[in-house]
N, CA, C and O of each residue as an XYZ file, in Angstrom:
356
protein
N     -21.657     -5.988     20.442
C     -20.570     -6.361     19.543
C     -19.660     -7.337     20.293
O     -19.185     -7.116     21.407
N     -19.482     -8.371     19.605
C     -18.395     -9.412     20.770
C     -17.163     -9.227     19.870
O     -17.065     -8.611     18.808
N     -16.119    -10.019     20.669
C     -14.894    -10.295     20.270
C     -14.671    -10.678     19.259
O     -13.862    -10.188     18.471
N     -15.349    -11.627     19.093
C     -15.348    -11.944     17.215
C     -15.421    -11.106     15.858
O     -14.945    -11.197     14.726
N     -16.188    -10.319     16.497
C     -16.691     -9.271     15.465
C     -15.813     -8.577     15.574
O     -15.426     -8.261     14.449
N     -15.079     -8.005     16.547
C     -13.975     -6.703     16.406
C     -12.637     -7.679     15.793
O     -12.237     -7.127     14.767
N     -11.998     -8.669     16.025
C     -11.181     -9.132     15.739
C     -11.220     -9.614     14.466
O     -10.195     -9.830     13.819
N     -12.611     -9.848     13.945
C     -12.751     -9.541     11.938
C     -12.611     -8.436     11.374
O     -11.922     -8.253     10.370
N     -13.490     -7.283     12.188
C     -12.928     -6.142     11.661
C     -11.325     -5.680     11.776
O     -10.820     -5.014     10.873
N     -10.920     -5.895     12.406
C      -9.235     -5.576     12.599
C      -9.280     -6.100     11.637
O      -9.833     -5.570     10.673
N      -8.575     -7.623     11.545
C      -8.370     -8.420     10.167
C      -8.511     -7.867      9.058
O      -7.564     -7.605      8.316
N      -9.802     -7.604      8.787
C     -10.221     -6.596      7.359
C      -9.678     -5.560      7.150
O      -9.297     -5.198      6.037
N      -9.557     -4.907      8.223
C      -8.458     -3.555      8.146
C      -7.387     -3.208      7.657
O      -6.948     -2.318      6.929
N      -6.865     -4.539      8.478
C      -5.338     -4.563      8.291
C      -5.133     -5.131      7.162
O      -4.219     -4.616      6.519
N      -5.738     -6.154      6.602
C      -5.526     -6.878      4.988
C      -5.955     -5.403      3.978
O      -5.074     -4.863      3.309
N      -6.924     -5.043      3.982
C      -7.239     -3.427      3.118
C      -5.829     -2.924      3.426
O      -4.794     -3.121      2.789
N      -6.011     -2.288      4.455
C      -4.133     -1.517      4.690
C      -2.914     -2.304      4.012
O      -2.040     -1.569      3.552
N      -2.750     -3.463      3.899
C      -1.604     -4.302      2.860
C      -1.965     -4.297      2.034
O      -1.376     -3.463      1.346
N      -3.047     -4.999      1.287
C      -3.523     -4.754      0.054
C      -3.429     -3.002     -0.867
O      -3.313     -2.950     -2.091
N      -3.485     -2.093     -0.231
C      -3.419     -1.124     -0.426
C      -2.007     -0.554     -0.186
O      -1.777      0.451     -0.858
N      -1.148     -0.913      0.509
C      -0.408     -0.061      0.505
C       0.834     -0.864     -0.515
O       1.676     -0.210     -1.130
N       0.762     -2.281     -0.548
C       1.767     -3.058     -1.431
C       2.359     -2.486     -2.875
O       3.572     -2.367     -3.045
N       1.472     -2.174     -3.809
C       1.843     -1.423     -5.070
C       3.160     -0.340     -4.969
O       4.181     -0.245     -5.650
N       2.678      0.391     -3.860
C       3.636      1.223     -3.903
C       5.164      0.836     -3.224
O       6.291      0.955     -3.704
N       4.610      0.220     -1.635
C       5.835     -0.238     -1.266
C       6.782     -0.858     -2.082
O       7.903     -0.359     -2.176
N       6.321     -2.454     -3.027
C       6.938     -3.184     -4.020
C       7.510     -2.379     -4.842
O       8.650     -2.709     -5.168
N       6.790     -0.725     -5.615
C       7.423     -0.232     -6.503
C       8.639      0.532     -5.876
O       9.540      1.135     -6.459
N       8.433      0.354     -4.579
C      10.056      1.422     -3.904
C      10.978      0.199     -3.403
O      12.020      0.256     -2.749
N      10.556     -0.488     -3.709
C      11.509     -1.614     -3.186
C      12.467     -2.190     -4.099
O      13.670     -2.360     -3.903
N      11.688     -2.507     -5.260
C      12.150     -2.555     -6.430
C      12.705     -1.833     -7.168
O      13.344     -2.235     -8.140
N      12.570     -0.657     -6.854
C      13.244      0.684     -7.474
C      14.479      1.139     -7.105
O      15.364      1.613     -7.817
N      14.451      0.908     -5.667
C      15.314      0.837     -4.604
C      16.220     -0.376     -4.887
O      17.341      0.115     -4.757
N      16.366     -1.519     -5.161
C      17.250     -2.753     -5.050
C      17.860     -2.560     -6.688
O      18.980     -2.860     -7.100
N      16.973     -2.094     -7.270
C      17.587     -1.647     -9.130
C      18.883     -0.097     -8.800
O      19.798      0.118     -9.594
N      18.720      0.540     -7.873
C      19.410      1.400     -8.005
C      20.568      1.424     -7.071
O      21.455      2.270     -7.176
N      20.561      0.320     -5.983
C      21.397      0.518     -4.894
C      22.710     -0.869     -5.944
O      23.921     -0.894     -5.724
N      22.190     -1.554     -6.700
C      22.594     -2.989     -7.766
C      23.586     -1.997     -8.480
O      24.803     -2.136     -8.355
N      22.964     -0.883     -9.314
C      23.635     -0.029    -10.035
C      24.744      1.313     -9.436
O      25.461      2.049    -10.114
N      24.553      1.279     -7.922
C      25.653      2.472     -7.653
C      26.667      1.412     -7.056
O      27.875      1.610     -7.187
N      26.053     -0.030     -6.214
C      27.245     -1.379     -6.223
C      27.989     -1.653     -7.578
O      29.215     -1.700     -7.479
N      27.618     -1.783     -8.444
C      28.640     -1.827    -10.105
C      29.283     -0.755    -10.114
O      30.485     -1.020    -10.101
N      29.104      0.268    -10.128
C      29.450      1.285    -11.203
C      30.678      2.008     -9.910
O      31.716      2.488    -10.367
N      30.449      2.032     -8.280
C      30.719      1.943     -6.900
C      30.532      3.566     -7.230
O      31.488      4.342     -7.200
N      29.174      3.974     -7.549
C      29.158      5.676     -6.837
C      28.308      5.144     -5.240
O      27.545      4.205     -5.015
N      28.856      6.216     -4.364
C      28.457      6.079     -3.737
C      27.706      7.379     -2.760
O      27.991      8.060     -1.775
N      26.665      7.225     -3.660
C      25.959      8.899     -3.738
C      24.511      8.836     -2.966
O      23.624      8.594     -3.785
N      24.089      8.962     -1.828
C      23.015      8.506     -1.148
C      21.927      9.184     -1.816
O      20.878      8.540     -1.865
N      21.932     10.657     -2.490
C      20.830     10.840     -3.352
C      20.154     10.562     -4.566
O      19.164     10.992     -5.159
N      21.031      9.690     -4.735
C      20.823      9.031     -6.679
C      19.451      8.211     -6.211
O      18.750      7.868     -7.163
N      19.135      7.974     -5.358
C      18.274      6.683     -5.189
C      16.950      7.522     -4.952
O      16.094      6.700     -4.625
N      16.402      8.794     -4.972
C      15.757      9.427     -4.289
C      14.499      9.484     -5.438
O      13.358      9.026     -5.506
N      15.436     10.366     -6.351
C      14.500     10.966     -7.297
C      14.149      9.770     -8.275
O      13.086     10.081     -8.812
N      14.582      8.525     -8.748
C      13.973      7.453     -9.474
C      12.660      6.923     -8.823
O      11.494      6.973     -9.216
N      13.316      6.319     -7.523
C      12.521      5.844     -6.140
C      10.867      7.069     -6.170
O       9.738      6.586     -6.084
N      11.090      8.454     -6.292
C       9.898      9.273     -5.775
C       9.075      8.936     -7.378
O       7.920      8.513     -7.421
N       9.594      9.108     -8.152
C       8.762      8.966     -9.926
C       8.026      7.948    -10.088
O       6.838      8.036    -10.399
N       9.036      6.159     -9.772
C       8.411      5.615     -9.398
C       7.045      5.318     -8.902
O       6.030      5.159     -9.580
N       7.195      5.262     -7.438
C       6.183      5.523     -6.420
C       5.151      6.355     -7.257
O       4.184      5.721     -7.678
N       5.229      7.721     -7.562
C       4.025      8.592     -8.070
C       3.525      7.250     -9.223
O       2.476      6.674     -8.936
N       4.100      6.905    -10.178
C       3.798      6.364    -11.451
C       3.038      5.024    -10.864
O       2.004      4.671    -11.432
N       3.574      4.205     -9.640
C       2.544      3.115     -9.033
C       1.509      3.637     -8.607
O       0.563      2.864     -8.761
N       1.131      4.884     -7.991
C      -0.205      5.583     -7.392
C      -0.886      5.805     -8.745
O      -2.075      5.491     -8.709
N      -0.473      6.242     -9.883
C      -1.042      6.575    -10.917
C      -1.594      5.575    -11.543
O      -2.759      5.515    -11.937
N      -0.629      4.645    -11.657
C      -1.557      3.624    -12.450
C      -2.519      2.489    -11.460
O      -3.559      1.949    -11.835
N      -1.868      2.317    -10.152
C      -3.123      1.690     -9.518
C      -3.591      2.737     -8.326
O      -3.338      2.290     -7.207
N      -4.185      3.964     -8.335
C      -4.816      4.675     -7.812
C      -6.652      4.320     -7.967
O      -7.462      4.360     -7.042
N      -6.878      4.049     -9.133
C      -8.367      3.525     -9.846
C      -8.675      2.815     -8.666
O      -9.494      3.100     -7.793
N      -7.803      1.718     -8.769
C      -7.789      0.192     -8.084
C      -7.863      0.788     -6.323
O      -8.794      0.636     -5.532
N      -7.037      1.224     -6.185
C      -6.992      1.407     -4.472
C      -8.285      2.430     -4.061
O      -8.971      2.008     -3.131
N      -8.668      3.658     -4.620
C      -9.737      3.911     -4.455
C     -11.245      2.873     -4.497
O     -12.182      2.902     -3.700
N     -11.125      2.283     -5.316
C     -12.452      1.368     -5.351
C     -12.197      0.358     -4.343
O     -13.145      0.258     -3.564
N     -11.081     -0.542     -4.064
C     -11.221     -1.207     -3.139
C     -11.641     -0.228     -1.512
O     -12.454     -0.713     -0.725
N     -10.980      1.096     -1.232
C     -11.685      1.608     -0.036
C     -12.903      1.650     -0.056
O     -13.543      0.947      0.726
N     -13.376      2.283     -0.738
C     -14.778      2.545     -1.280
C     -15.231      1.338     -0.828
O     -15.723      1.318      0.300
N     -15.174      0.321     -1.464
C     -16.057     -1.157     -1.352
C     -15.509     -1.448      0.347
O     -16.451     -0.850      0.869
N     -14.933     -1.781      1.172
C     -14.492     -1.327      2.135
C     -15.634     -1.294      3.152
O     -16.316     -2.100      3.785
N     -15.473      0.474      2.952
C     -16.177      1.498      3.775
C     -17.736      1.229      3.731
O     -18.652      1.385      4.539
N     -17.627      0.703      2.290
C     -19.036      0.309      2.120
C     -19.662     -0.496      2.424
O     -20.892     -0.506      2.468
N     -18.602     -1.694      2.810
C     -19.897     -3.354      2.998
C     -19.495     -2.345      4.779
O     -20.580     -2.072      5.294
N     -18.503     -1.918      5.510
C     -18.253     -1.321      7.182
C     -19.768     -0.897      7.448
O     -20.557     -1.364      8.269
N     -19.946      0.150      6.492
C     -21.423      0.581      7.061
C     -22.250     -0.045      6.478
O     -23.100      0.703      5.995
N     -22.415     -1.050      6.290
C     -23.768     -1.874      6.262
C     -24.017     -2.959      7.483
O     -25.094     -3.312      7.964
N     -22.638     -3.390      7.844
C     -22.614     -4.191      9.025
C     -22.704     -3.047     10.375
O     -22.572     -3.432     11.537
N     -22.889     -1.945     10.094
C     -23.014     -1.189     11.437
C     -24.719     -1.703     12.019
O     -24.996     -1.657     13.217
N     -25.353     -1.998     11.356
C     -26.711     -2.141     12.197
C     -26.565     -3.556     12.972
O     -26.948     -3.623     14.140
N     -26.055     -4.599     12.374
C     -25.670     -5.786     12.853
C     -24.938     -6.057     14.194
O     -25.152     -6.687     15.229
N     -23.687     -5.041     13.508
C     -22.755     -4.770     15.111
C     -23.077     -3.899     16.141
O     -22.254     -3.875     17.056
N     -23.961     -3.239     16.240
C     -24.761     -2.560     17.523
C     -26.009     -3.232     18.111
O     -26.448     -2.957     19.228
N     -26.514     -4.081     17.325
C     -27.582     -4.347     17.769
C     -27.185     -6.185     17.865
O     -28.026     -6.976     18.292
């Protein structure tokens, strides 16, 4: 296995790991900047208001792209072990 080859696989890794983890982050981010906008107006200044929208959220981004993030691992894991005979030998 040379250098090349491990430093694609990283790459691939790490793009799967963003690709995958973005949905959710974006939906807490966004959830998060909508609610911190609304306790700046209104000036509560209540550090748990942001918790329970922020967690529903998040579940409701896993829910609706859970399909999606499973199949992309899957496909993944899948072309990983096909290049295992390539990269040992």
């Amino acid at each position: 296995m040379t250098d090349t080859q491990i430093v694609e696989l990283g790459l691939q890794a790490m793009t799967i790991a963003a690709k995958l983890c973005a949905p959710t982050l974006l939906t807490a981010l966004a959830v998060g900047f909508a609610i911190s906008l609304f306790q700046s107006v209104t000036q509560i200044q209540e550090a748990t208001l942001s918790f329970v929208p922020k967690a529903g959220a998040v579940g409701a981004a896993i829910l609706f792209s859970g399909n999606w993030m499973l199949a992309e691992m899957v496909k993944f894991t899948t072309q990983l072990f096909e290049k295992i005979p390539t990269l040992i030998g």
